[in-house]
N, C-alpha and C positions, 0 to 999 in steps of 0.2 A: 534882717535881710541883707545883711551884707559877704561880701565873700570874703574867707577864709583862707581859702587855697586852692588850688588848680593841680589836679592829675592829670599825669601826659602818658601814651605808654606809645611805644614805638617797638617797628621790625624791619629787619634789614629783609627787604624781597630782592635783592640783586640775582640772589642762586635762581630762584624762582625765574626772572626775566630772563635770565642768560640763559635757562633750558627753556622759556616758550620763542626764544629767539635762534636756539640749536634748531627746535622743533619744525618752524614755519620753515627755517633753510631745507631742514632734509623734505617737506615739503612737496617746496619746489622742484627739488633735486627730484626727486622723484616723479613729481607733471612732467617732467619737461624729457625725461627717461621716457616714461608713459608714450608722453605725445611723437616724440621723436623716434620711436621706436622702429625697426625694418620688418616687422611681423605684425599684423593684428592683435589687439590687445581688447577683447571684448569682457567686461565684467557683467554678473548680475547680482541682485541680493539674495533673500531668503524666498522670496514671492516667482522668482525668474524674471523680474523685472530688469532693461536693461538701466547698467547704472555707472559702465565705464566704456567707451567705444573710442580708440585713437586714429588718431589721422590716418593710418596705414587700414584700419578696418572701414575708415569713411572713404578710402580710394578705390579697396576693392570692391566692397559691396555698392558704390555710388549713395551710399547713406549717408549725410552729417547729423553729426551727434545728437543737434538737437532737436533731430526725427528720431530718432530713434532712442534717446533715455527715456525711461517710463513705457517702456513698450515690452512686452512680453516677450524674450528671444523666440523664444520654439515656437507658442504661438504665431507668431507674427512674421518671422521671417524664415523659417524652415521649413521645409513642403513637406508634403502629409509622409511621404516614403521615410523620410528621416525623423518625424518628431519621435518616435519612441526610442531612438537610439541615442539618438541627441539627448533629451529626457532625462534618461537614467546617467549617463555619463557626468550633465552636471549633476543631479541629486548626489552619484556618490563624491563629487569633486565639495560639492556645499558640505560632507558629514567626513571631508579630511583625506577621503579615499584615491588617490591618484589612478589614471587608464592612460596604460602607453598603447603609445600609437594608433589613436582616435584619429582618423581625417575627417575633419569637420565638414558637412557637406555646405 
């Protein structure tokens, strides 16, 4: 029962840290783009849930963010006239398709 010898084995993770350290910067870099932005910045996901909404969309619409993430855009905040246009525009935006000159109602 006694001990013999002792295996060590080691890894340099520096590269590792120094790209999850690049990562969180751009980040931020990017919240603070987002938030600070002079245009509404409204996200959804795959569902049309809302899942990004910036201070410039929280001033126009009198919404803060967090009334409105987890809320259904079209449902929830587009009146019946628009939801079908609205609708399609993000479906083809969700599948890569871009529509110029969309005025969001």
């Amino acid at each position: 029962g006694a001990i013999v010898g002792v295996v060590d084995v080691g890894q340099d993770i520096s590269a590792r840290k120094n790209a999850e350290t690049r990562v969180s910067m751009l980040a931020a870099d990017l919240r603070l783009l987002i938030d600070s932005a002079n245009a509404p910045i409204i996200g959804i996901d795959a569902f049309g849930c809302v899942n990004e909404w910036n201070n410039k969309a929280a001033e126009i619409t009198g919404y803060a963010k967090d009334e409105v993430v987890g809320c259904y855009l079209v449902r929830d905040f587009i009146i019946d006239e628009y939801k079908t246009a609205v609708n399609g525009v993000l479906h083809k935006a969700l599948e890569g398709s871009e529509t110029d000159n969309f005025e969001f109602p």
